[in-house]
Biopython code that builds the backbone (N, CA, C, O; Angstrom):
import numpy as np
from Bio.PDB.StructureBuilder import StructureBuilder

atoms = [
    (1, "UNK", "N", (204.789, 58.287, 94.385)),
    (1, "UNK", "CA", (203.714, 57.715, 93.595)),
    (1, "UNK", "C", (203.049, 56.542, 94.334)),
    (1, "UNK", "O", (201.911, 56.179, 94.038)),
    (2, "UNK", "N", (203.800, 55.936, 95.334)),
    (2, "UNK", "CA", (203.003, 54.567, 95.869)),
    (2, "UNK", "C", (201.990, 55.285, 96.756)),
    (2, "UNK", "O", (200.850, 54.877, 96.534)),
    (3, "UNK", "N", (202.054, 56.137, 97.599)),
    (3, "UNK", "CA", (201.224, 56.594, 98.460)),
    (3, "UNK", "C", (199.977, 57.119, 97.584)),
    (3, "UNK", "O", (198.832, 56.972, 98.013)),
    (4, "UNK", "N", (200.242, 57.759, 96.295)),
    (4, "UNK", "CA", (198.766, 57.789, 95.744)),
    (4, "UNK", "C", (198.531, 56.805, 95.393)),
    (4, "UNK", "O", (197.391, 56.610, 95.812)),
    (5, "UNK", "N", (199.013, 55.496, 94.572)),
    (5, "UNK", "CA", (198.429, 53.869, 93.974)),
    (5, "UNK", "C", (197.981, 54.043, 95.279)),
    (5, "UNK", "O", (197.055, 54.854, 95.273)),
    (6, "UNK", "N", (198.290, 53.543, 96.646)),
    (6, "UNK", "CA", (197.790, 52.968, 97.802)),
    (6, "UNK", "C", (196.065, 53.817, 98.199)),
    (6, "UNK", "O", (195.005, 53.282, 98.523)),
    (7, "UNK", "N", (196.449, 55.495, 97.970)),
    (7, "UNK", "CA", (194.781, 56.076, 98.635)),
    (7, "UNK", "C", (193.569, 55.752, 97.184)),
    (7, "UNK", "O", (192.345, 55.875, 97.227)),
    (8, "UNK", "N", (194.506, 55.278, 95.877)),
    (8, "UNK", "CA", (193.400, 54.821, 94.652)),
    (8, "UNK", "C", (192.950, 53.654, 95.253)),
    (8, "UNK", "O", (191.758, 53.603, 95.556)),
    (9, "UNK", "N", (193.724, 52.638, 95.502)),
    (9, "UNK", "CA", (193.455, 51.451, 95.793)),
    (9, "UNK", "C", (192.658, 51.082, 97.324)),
    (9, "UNK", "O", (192.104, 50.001, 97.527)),
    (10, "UNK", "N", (192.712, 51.980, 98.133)),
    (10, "UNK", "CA", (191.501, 51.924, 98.767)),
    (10, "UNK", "C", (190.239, 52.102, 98.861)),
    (10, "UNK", "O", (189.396, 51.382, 99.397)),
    (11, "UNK", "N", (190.050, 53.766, 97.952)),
    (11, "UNK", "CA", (189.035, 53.867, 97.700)),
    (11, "UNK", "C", (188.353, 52.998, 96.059)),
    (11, "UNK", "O", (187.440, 53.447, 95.365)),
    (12, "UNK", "N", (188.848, 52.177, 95.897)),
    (12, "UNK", "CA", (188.412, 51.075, 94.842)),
    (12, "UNK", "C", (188.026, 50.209, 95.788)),
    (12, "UNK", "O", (186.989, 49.562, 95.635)),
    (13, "UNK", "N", (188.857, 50.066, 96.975)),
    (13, "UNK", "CA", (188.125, 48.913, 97.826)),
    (13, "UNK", "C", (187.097, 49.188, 98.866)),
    (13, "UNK", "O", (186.396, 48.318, 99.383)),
    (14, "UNK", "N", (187.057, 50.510, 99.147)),
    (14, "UNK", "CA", (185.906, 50.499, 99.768)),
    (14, "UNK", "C", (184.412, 50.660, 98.952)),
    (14, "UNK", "O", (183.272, 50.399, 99.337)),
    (15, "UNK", "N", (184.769, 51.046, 98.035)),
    (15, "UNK", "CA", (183.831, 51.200, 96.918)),
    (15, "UNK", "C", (183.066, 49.781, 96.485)),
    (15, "UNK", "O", (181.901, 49.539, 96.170)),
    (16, "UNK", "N", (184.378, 48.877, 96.627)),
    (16, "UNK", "CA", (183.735, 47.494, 96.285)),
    (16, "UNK", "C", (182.653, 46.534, 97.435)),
    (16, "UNK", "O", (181.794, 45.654, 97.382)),
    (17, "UNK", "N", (183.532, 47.579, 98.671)),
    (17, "UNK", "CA", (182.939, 46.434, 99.669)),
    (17, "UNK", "C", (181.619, 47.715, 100.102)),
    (17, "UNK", "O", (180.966, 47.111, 100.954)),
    (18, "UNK", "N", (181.251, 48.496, 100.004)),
    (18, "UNK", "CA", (180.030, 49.351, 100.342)),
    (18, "UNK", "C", (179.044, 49.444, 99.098)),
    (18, "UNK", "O", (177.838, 49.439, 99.343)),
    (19, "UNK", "N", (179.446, 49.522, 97.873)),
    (19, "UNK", "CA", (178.645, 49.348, 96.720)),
    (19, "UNK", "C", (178.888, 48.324, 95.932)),
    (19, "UNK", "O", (179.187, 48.799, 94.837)),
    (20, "UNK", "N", (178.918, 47.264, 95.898)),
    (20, "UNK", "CA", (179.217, 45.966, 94.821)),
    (20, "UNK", "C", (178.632, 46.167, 94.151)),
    (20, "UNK", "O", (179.146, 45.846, 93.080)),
    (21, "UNK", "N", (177.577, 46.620, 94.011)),
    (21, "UNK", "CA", (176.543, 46.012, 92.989)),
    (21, "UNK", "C", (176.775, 47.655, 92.034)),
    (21, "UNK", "O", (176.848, 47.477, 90.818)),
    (22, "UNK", "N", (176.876, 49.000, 92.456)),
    (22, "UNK", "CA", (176.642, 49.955, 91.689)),
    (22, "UNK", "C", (178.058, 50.295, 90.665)),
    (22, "UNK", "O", (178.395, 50.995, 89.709)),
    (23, "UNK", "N", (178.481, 49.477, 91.419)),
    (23, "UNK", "CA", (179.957, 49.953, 90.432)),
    (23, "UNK", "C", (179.623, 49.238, 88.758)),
    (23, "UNK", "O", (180.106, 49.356, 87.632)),
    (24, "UNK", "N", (178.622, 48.542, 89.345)),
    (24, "UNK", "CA", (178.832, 48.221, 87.532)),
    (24, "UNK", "C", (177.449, 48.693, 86.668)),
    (24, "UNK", "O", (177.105, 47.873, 85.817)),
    (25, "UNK", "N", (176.510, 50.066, 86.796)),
    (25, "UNK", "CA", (175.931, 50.289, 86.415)),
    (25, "UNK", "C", (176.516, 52.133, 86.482)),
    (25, "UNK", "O", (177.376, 52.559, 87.253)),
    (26, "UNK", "N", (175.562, 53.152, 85.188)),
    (26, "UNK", "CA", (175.753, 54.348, 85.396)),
    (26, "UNK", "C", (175.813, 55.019, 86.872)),
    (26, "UNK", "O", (174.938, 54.737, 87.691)),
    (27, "UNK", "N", (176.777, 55.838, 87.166)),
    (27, "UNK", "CA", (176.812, 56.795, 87.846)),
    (27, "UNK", "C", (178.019, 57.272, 88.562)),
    (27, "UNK", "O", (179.194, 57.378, 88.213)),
    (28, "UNK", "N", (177.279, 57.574, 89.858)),
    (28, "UNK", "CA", (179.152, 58.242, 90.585)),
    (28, "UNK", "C", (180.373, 57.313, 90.707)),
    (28, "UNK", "O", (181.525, 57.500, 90.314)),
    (29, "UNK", "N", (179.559, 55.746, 91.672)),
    (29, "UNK", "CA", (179.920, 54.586, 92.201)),
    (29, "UNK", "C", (180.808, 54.333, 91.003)),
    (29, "UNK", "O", (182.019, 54.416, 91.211)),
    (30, "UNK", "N", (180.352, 54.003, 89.643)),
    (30, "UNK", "CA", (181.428, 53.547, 88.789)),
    (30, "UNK", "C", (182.424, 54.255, 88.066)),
    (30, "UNK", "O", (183.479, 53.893, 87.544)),
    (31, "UNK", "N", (181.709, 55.603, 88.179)),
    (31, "UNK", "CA", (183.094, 57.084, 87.293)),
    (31, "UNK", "C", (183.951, 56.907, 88.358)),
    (31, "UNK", "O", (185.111, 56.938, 87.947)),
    (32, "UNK", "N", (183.877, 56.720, 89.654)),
    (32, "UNK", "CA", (184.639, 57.035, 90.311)),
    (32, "UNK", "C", (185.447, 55.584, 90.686)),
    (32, "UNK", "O", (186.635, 55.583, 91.009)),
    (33, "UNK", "N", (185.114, 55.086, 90.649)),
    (33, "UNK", "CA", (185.963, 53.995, 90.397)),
    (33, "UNK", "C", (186.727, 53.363, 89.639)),
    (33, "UNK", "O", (187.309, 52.310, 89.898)),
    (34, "UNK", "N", (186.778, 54.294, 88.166)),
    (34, "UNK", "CA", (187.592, 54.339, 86.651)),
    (34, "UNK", "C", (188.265, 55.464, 87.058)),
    (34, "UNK", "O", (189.479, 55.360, 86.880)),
    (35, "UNK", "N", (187.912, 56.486, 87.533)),
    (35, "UNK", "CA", (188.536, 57.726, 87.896)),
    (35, "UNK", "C", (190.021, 57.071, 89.025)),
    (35, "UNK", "O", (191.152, 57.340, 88.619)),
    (36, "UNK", "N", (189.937, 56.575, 89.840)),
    (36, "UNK", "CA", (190.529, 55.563, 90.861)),
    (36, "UNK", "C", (191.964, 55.126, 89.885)),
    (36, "UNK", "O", (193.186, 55.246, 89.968)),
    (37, "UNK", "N", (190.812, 54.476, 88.811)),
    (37, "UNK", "CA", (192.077, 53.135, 88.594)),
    (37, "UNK", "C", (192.775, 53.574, 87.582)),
    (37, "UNK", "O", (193.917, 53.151, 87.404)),
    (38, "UNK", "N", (192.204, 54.501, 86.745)),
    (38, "UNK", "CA", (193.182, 55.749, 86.106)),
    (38, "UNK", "C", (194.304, 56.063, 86.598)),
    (38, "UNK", "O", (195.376, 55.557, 86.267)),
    (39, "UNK", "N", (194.098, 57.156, 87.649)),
    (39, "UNK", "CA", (194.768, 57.866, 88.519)),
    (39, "UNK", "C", (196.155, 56.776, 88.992)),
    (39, "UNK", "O", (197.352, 57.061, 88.991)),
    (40, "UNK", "N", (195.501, 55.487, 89.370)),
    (40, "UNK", "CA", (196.858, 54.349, 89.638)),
    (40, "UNK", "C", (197.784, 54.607, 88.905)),
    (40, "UNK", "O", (198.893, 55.127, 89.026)),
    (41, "UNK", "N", (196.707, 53.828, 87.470)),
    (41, "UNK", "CA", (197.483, 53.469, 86.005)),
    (41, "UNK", "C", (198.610, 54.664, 85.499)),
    (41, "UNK", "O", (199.797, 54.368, 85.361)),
    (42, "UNK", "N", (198.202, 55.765, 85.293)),
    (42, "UNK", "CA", (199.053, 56.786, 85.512)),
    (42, "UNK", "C", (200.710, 56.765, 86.736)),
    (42, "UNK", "O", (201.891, 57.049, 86.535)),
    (43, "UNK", "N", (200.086, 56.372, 87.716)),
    (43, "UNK", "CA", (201.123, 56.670, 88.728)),
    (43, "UNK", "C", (201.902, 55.590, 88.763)),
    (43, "UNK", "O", (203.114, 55.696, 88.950)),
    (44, "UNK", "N", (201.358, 54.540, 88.605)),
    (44, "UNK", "CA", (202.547, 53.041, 88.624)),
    (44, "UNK", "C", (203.630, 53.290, 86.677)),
    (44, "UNK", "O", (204.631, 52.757, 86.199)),
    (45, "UNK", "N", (202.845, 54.149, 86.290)),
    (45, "UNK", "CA", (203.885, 54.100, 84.866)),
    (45, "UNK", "C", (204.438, 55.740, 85.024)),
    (45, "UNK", "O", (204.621, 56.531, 84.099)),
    (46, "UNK", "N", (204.636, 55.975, 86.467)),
    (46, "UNK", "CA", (205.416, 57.196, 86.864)),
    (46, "UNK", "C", (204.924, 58.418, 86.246)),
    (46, "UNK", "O", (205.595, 59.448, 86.312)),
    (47, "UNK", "N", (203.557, 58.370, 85.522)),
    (47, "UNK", "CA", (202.916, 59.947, 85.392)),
    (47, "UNK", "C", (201.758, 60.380, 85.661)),
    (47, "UNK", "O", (200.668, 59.842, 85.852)),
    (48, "UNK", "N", (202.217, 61.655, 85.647)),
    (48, "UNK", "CA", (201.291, 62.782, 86.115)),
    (48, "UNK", "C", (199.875, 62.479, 85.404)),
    (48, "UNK", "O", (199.765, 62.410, 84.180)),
    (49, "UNK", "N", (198.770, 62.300, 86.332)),
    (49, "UNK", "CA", (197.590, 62.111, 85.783)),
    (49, "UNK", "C", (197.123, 63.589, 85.542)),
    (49, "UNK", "O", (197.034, 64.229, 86.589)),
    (50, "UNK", "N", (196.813, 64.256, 84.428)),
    (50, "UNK", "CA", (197.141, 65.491, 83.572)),
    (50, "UNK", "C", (195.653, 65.802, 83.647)),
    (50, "UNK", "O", (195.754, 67.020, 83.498)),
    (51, "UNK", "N", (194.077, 65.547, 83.793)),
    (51, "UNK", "CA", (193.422, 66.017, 83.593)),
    (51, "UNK", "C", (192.989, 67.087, 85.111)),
    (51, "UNK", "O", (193.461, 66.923, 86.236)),
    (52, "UNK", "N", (192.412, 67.698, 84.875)),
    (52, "UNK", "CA", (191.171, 68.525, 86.342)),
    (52, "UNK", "C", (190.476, 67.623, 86.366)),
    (52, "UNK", "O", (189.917, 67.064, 85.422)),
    (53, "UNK", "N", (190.433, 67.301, 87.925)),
    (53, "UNK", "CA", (189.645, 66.816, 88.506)),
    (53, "UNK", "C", (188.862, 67.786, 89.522)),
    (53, "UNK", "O", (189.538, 68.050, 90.516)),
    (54, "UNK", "N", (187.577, 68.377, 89.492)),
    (54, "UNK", "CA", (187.201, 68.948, 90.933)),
    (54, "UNK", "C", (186.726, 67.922, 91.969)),
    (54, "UNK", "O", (185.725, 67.207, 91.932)),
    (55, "UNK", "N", (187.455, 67.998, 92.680)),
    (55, "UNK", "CA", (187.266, 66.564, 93.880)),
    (55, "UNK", "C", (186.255, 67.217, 95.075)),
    (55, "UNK", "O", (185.806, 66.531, 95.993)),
    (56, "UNK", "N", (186.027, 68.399, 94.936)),
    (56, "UNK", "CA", (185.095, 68.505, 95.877)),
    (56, "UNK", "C", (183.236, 67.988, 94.986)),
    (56, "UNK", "O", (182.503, 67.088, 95.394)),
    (57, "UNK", "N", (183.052, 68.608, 94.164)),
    (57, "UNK", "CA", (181.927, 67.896, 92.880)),
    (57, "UNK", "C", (182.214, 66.621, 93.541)),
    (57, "UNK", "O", (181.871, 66.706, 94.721)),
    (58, "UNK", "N", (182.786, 65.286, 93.210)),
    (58, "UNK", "CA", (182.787, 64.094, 93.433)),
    (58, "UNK", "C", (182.749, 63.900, 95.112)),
    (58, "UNK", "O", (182.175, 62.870, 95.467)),
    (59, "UNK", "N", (183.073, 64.418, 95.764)),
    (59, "UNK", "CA", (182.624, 64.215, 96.915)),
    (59, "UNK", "C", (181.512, 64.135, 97.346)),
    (59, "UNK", "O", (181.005, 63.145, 97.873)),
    (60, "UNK", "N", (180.781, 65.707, 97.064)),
    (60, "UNK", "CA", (179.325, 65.601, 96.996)),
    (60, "UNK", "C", (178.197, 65.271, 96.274)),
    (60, "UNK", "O", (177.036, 65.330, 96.677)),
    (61, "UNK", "N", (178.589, 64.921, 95.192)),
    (61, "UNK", "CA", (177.981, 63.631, 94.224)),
    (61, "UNK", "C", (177.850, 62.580, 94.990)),
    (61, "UNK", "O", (176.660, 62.320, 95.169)),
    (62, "UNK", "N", (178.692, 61.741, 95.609)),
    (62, "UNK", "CA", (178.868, 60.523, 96.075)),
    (62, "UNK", "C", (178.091, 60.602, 97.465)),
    (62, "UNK", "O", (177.538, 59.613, 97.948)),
    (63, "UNK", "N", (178.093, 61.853, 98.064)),
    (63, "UNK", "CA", (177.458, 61.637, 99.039)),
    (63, "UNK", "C", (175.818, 61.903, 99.354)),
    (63, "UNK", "O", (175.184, 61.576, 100.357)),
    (64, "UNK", "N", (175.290, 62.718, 97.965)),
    (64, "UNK", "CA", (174.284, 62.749, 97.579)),
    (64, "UNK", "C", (173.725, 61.933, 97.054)),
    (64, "UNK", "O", (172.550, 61.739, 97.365)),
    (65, "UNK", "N", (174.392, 61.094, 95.997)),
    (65, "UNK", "CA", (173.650, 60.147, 95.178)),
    (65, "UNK", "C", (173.727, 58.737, 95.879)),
    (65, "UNK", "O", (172.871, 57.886, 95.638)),
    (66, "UNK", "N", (174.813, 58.496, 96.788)),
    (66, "UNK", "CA", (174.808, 57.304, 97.348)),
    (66, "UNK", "C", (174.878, 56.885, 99.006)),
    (66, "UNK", "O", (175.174, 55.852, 99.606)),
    (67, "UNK", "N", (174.549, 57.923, 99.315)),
    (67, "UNK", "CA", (173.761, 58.354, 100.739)),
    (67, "UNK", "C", (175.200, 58.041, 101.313)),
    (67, "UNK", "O", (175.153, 57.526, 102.430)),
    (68, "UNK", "N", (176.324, 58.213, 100.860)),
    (68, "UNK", "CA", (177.561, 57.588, 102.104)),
    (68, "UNK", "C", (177.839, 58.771, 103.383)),
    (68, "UNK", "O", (177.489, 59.951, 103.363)),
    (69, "UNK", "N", (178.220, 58.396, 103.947)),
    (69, "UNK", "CA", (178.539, 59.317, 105.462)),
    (69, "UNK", "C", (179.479, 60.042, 104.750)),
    (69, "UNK", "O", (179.980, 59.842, 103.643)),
    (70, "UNK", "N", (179.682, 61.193, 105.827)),
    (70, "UNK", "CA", (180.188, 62.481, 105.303)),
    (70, "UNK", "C", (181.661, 61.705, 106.046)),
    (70, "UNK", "O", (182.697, 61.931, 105.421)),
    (71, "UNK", "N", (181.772, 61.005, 107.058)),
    (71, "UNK", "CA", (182.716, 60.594, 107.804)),
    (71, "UNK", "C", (183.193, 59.308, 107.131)),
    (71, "UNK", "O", (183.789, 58.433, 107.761)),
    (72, "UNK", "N", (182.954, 59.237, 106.028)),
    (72, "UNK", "CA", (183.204, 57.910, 105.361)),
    (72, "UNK", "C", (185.064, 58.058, 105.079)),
    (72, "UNK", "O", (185.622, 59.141, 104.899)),
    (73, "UNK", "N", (185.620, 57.006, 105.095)),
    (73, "UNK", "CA", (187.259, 56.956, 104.647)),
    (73, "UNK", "C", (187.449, 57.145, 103.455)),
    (73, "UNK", "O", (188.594, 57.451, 103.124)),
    (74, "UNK", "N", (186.542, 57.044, 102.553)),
    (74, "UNK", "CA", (186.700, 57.206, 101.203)),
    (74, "UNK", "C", (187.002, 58.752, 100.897)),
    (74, "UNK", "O", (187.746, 59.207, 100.028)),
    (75, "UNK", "N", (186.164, 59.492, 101.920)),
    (75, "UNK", "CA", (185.902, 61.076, 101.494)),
    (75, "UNK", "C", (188.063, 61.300, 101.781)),
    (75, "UNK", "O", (188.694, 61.683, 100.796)),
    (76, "UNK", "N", (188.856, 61.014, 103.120)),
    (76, "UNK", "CA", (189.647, 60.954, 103.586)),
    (76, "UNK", "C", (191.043, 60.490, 102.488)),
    (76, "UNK", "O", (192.222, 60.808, 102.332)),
    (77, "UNK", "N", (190.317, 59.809, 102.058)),
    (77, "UNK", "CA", (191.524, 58.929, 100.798)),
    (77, "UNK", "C", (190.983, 60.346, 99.465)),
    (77, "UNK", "O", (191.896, 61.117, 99.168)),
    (78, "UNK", "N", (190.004, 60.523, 98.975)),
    (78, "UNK", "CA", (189.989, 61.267, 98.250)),
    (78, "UNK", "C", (190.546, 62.909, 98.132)),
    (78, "UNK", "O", (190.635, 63.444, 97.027)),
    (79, "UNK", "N", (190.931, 63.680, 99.485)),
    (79, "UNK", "CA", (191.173, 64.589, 100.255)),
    (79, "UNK", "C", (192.705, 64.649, 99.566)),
    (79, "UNK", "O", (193.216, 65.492, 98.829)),
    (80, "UNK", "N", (193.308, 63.167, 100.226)),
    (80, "UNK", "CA", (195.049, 62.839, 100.319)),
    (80, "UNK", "C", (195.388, 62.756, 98.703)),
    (80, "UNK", "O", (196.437, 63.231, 98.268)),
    (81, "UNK", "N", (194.344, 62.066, 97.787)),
    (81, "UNK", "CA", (194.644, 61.915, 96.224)),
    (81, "UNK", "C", (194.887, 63.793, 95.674)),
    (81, "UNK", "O", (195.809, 64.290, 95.027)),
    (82, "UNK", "N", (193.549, 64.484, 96.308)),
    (82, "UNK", "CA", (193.496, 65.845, 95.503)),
    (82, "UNK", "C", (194.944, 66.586, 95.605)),
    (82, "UNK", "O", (195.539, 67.259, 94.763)),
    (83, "UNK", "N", (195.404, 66.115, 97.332)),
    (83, "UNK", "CA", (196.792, 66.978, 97.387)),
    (83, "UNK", "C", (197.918, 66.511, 97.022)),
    (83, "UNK", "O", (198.899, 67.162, 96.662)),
    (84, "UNK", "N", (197.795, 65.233, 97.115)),
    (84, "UNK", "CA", (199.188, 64.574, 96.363)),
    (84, "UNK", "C", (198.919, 65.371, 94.931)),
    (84, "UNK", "O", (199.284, 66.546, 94.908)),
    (85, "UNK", "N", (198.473, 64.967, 94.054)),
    (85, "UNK", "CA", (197.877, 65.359, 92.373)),
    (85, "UNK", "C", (198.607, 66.756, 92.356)),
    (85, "UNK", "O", (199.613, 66.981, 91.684)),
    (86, "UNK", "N", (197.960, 67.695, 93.203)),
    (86, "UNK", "CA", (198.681, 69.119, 93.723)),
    (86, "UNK", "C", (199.857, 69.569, 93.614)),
    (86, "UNK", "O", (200.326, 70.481, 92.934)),
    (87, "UNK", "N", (200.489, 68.543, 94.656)),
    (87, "UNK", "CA", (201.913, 68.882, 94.672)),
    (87, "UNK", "C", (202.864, 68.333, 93.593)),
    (87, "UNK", "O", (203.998, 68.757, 93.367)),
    (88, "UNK", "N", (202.034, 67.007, 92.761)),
    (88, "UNK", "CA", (202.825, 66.696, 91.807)),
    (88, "UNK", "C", (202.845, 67.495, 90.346)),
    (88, "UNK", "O", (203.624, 67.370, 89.401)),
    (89, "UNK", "N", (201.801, 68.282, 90.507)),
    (89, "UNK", "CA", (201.506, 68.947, 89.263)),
    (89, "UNK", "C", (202.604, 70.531, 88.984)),
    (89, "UNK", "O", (202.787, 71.233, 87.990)),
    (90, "UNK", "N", (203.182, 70.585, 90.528)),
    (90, "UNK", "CA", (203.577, 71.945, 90.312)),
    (90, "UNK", "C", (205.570, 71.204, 90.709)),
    (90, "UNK", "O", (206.531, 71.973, 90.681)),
]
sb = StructureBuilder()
sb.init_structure("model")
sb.init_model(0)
sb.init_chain("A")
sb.init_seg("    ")
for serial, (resi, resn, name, xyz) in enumerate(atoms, 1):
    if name == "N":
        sb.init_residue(resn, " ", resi, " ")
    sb.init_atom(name, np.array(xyz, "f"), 0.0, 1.0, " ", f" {name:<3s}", serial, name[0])
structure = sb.get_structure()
């Protein structure tokens, strides 16, 4: 479970330090940054975050709506969350 808190908690921080300002208005920048701290909240109280997520949708949301590089670390941390989630679900 720490290795997913740790890829939530980055992409909360890169989120903060590339979009400050959008995280606190509608859209990807801030679902996905509740989506993030969910996913923690879940894992630091040792459970399975239970909903579907399609993480490829949020990928290309984020990279459509907020022009980020396709090579961005965030996409990388989001990749490692979908498969951890994966393997914990089964």
């Amino acid at each position: 479970m720490n290795e997913l808190i740790q890829h939530c908690e980055n992409v909360m921080k890169l989120l903060d330090t590339d979009y400050p300002q959008q995280r606190h208005y509608a859209g990807i920048v801030k679902d996905l940054y509740a989506l993030m701290r969910d996913i923690a909240e879940h894992a630091r109280r040792h459970e399975i975050y239970a909903s579907r997520i399609n993480f490829s949708s949020i990928a290309r949301q984020l990279a459509d709506d907020s022009f980020t590089q396709h090579n961005s670390p965030i996409f990388d941390d989001l990749y490692n969350i979908e498969k951890l989630l994966q393997n914990l679900s089964f």
